[in-house]
C-alpha positions as CSV (number, residue, x, y, z in Angstrom):
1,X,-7.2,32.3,-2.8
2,X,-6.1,32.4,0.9
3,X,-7.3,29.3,3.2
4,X,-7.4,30.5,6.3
5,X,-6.1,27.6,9.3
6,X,-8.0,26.6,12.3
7,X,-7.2,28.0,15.7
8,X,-3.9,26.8,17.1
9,X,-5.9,24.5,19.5
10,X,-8.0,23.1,16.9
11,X,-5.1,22.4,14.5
12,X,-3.3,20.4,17.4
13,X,-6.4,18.7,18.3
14,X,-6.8,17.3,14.5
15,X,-2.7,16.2,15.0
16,X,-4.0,14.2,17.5
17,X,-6.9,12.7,16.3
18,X,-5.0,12.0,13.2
19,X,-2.1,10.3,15.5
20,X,-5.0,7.8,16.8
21,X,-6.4,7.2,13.6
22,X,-2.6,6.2,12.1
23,X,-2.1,4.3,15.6
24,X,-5.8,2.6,15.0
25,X,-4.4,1.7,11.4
26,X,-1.1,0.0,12.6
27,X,-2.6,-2.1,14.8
28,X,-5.3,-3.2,12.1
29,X,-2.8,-3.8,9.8
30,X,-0.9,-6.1,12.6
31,X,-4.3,-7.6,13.1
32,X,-4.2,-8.1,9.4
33,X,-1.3,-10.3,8.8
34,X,-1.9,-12.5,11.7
35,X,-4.9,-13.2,10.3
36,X,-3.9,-13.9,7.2
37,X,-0.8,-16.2,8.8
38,X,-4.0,-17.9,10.4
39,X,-5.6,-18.6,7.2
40,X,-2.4,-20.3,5.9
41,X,-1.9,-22.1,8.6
42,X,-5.2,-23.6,9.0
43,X,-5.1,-24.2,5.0
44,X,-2.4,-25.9,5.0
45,X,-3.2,-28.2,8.1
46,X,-6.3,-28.7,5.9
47,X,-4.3,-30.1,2.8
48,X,-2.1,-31.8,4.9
49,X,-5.2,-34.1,6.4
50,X,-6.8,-34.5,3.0
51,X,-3.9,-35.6,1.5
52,X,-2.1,-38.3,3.9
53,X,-5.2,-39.8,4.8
């Protein structure tokens, strides 16, 4: 069974929508982690006033 493509327009307007999507995904990601460096911080600033006090 043959699958027929999308117009060559089409086809190069899904490459781009897919490129923002991956760029939207990078810069969640980097969102991500500093988050999560965040969290750690603020954890251990929280363990750190628990315990010398």
């Amino acid at each position: 069974m043959m699958m027929q493509l999308p117009p060559l327009a089409e086809q190069r307007r899904i490459v781009a929508k897919v490129g923002q999507l991956m760029a939207l995904v990078g810069a969640l990601e980097t969102q991500l982690t500093a988050s999560r460096v965040t969290a750690a911080n603020i954890l251990s600033a929280l363990v750190a006033e628990l315990t010398t006090h």
